[in-house]
N, C-alpha and C positions, 0 to 999 in steps of 0.2 A: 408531761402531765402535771398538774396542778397538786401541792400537796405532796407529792412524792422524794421521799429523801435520796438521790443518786446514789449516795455514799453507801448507804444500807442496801439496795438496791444491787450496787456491784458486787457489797460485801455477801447478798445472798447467793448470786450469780458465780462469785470463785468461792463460795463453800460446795453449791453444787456440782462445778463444775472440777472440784480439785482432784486428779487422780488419784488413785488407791496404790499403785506406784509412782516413784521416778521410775525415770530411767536405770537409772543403778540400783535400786530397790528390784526390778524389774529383771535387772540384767543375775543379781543375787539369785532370788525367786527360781530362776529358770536352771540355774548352773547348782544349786544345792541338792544334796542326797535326801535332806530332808523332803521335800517337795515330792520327791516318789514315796518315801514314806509315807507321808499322809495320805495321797493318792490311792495308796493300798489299805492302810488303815483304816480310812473312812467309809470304804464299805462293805469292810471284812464286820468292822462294826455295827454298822446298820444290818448286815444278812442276822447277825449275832442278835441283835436287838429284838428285829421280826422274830425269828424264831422263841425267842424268849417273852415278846408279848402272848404268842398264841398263847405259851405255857405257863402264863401266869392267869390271863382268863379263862384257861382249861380249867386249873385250880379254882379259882373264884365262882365261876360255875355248875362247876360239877363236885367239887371239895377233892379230885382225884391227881394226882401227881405232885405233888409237894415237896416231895426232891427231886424230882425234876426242873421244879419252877425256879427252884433255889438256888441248881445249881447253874442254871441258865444266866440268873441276876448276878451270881457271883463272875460267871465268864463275862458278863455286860459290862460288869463294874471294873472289872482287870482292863477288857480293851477301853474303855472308858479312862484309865489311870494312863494308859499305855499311850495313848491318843494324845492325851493331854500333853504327857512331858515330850513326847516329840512334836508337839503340837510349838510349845514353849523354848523347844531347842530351833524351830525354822522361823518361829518369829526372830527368834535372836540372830540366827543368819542372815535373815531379810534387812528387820528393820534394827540391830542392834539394841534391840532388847526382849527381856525373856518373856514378858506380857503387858496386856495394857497399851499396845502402840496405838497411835492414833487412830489409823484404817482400822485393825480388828479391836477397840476400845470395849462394845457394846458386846459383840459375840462373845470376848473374852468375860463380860460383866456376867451375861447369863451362862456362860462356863462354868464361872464359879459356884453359880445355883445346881448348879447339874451333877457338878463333883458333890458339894453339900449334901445333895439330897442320897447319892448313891450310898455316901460314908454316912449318913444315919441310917440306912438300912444296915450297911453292914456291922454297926454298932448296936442298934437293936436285936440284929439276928444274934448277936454274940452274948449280948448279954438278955434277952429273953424280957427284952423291953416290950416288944408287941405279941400280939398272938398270931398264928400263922397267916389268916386274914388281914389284920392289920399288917406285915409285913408288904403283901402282894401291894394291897392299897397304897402303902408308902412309895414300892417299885412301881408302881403307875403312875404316881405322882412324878417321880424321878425321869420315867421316860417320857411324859407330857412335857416335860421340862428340855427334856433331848430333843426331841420330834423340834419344838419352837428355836433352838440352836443348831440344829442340824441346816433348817428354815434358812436362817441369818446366813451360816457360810455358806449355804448353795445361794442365796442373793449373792453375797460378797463373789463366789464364784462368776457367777454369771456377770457381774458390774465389770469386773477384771477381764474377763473375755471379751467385753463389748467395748472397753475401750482399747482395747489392745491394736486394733488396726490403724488408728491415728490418734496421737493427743492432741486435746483440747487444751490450749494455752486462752489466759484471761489477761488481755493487754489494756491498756488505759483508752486505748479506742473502742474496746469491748471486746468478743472473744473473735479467736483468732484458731483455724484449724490447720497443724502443721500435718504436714504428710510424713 
């Protein structure tokens, strides 16, 4: 085609194309404690989460359970912490570092939004920076904030499963499907 740069062209084709493992990335992944770890954590967290959404807009509209709601955000935010550093210690198994690898860069980026948001609630509740309404408000923010990273690793999830059953190499003749 006319106009078209090859080189950018390929270069689009092995970004899209680059797995989210090696091999040895792959072979790490499978063989770590961490990996069952998160496997459990992550939806011991989310049951924790649900139940802690209803209980924050129980409060918010009806003005009735208040420590209940509170004490719900606080279990959120503990698996939340909990999550994270094992979260941190299976990146480091995988990809030999504790955050920020290239595959989970973005997820890791809105991680950080999510911890941020949990530890100003838990800063506000302490020191009586909001009022109990503004609290929930902030915890909804925080879990809006979850919900959309939650989002990202179940993609990452799912991207990893789908290419698991053959890699996609990108050769100079173009791509190439090994079995």
């Amino acid at each position: 085609m006319a106009g078209r740069n090859p080189s950018l062209s390929q270069a689009v084709v092995k970004k899209a194309r680059t797995p989210l493992y090696t091999p040895e990335q792959r072979a790490r992944r499978d063989s770590s404690r961490w990996t069952l770890v998160q496997g459990i954590l992550a939806p011991v967290q989310f049951v924790i989460f649900l139940a802690s959404l209803g209980l924050v807009l129980r409060y918010l509209a009806t003005g009735e359970g208040y420590e209940a709601a509170t004490m719900s955000i606080l279990a959120k935010t503990l698996a939340l912490y909990l999550i994270m550093v094992t979260g941190s210690l299976w990146e480091h198994a995988v990809f030999g570092q504790y955050l920020l690898a290239p595959g989970f860069y973005w997820e890791d980026m809105v991680s950080f939004v999510v911890i941020a948001l949990h530890t100003a609630y838990l800063a506000a509740l302490l020191t009586d920076a909001l009022s109990p309404n503004g609290l929930m408000l902030l915890a909804l923010a925080a879990y809006a904030t979850y919900v959309i990273n939650a989002g990202q690793f179940l993609l990452k999830l799912r991207a990893a499963r789908l290419e698991a059953p053959r890699a996609v190499e990108l050769t100079s003749e173009g791509l190439e499907v090994a079995s």
